[in-house]
N, C-alpha and C positions, 0 to 999 in steps of 0.2 A: 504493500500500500504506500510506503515513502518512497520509493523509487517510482513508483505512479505519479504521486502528485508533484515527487522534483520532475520528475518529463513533463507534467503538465503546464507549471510553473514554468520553466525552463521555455517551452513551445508558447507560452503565455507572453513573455516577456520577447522574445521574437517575434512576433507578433506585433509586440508595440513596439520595439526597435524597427521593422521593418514600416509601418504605420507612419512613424515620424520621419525615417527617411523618405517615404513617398511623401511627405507633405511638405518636406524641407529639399526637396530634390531637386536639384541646376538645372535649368534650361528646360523645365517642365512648365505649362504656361495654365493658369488659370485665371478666371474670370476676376475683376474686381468690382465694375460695376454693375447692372441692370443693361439687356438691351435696349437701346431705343431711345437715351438717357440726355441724347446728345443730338445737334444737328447733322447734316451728309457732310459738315466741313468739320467735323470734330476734330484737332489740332493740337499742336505745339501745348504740352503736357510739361511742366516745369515747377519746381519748388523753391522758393521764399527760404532764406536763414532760419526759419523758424520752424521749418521742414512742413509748410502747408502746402497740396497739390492744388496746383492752376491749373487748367486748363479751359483752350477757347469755345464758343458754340454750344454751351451747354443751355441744354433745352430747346432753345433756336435762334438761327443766327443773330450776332450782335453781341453777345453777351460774355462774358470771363464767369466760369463757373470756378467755385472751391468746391474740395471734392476731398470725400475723406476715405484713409487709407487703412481705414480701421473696417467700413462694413460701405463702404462705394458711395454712400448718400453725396449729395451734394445741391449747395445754392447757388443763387446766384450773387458774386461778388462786385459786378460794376457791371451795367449795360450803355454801350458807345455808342456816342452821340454821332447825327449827322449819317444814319444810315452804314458804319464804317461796320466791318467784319473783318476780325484778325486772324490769323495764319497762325501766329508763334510766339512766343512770353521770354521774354530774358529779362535779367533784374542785374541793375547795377551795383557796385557797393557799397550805396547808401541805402537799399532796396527801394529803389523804384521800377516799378517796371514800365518796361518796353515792348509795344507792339506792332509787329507789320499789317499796315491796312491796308489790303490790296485791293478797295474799292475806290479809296479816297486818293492811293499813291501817297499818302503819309507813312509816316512813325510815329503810334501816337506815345507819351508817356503818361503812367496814372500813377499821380499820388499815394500811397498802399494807408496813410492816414485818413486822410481829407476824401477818398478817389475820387479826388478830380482830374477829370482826364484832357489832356491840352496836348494839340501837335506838336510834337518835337523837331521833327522835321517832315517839310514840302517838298515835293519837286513832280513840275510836270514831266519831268525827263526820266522818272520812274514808272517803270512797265505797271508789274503787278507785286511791289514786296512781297514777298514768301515767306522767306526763313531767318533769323537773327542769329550768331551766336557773337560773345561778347569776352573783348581781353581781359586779362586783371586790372589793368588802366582804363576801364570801362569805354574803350572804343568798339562802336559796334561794327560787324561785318554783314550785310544784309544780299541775300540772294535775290534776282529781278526777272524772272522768268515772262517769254513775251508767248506764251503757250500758244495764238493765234498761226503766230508765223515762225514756230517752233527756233526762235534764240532768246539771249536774256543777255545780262548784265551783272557785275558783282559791286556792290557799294563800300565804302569805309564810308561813319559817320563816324567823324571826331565828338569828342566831349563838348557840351555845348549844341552841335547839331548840325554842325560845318559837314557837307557832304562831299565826298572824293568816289570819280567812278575811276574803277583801280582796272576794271576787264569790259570792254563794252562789245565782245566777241564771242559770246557763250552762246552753245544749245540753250534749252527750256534749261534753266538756272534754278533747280530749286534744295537739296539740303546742303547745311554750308556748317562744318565744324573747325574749332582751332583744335591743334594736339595739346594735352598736356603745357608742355614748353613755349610754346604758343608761338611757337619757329616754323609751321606749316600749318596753312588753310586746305582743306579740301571742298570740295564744291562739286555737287554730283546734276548730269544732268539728265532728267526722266524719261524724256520720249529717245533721245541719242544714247540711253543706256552705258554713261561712260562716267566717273568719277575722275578728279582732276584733281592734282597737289603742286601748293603755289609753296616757294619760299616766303616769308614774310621775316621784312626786320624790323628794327627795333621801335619807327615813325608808323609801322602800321601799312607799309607797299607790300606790294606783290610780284616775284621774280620767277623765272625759270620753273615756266608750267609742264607738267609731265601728266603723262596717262598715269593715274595708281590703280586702277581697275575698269572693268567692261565684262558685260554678260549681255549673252544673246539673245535675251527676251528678260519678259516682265518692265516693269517700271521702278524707279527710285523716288523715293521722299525722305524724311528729315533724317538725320545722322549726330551719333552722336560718341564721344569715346569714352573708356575707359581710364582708369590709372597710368597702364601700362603702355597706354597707346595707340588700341587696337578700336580699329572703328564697326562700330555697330551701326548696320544701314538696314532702313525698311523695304523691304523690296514689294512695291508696289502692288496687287493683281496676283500677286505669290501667295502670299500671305505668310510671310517670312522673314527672319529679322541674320542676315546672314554678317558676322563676323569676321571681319579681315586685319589682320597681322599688317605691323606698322610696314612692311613692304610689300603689302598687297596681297599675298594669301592670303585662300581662302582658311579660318578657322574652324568653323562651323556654321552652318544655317539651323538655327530655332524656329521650327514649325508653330503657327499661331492658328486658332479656331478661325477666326475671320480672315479675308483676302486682303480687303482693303487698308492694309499699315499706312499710316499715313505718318506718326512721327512716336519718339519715343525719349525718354528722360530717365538718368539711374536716381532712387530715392531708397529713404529707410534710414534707421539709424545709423547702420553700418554702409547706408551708399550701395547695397548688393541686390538692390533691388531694382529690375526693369519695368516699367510703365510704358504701355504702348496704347497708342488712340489707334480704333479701327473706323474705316466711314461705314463700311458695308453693315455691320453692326449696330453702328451709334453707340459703341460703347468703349471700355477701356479693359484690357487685358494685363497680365504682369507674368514676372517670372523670375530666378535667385538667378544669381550669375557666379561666379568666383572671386573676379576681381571688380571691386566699388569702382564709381565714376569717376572721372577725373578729380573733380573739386572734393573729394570726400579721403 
């Protein structure tokens, strides 16, 4: 009878070892919020110092949803004025954030006190802002995709809101990350299925652009890296979040429920967590990774 119940115990506690490993498991993606939760532009997923999840289009266009990462609820945090709908959320290092309005061809910024939201910058010489990602000296990099007549454009917005067009020779222009070190931009374009890695020095230019990757189908949208380097890209119509190695290997692709990836953010306490917005859904997915996001 004790050597029953130690097997039993024994197969018991395996059982829940094997239990938590399935629930703590890398690259296994589950659900975080509700379908349908969000508009078809559901977007640019990012978190605040304070580890609160943003993201755009929730409920219906216009809006900055907060979104919690505890059981998926979420409200809505500020809805933009003037008809404008954003793409992508980055915050600077006083936390405010920054959004691409690809209605208006603004950058708007909102106040995270007051949300008052006021143009940061204009230009009618801007397509359709897409994607943001932003230096430690809070200059922003903004993607300009001219999706009609499949090319785009790559922006620097200085501090202040001084605009610089650094590439005005791009396919459809749309996820755009710094590395780490923040000594290479990558910029991927969607319908031309080719990712691109710029030099960048110390003023914030762009030099000696090269191929860093191409695949033969599907699409691409937002990007974004890790610690180590290695860029995680949403591959569009896949529905798949495929990982490549700081010189362009492939590492892995992570299968998602939904097709539509549209962009994705590392969060959690430890940064080891993936958030992915899907459109085909309207909702949002996640999944453990290994190594935390860059900033983490």
């Amino acid at each position: 009878m004790k050597q029953h119940i130690c097997l039993l115990l024994a197969l018991t506690a395996g059982c829940a070892v094997m239990a938590q490993d399935k629930s703590t498991a890398l690259y296994q993606t589950q659900d975080l919020t509700k379908e349908n939760m969000f508009s078809v532009n559901i977007e640019g997923p990012n978190f605040d110092k304070a580890g609160n999840l943003y993201v755009v289009n929730y409920l219906h266009d216009g809006t900055i949803g907060k979104i919690s990462t505890k059981n998926g609820s979420g409200e809505v945090f500020v809805t933009l004025p003037d008809s404008s709908v954003a793409n992508s959320i980055q915050f600077n290092s006083k936390g405010n954030m920054y959004l691409p309005d690809f209605k208006g061809h603004n950058v708007l910024e909102v106040d995270m006190k007051t949300k008052k939201v006021s143009v940061y910058v204009h230009s009618d010489k801007m397509f359709q802002p897409n994607d943001l990602c932003i230096s430690k000296k809070d200059v922003l990099f903004a993607s300009d995709p001219d999706w009609k007549n499949g090319k785009g454009q790559i922006w620097r917005i200085d501090k202040g809101g001084k605009t610089v067009l650094l590439d005005g020779n791009m396919g459809t222009a749309n996820g755009i990350e710094l590395s780490p070190d923040e000594k290479t931009l990558y910029v991927n374009e969607s319908v031309q299925r080719k990712i691109w890695k710029f030099d960048v020095d110390k003023d914030g230019n762009i030099s000696n652009k090269k191929l860093f990757a191409e695949f033969p189908d599907y699409g691409f949208d937002g990007m974004k890296c890790d610690k180590a380097g290695n860029l995680y890209v949403a591959r569009w119509g896949k529905g798949a979040i495929v990982v490549l190695a700081p010189n362009g290997k492939e590492v892995r692709e992570i299968p998602l429920k939904g097709k539509q990836c549209s962009n994705l953010t590392f969060g959690g306490k430890d940064g080891k967590t993936v958030y992915v917005t899907l459109q085909d859904r309207k909702c949002m997915e996640m999944f453990r990774v290994a190594i935390p996001g860059k900033r983490y």
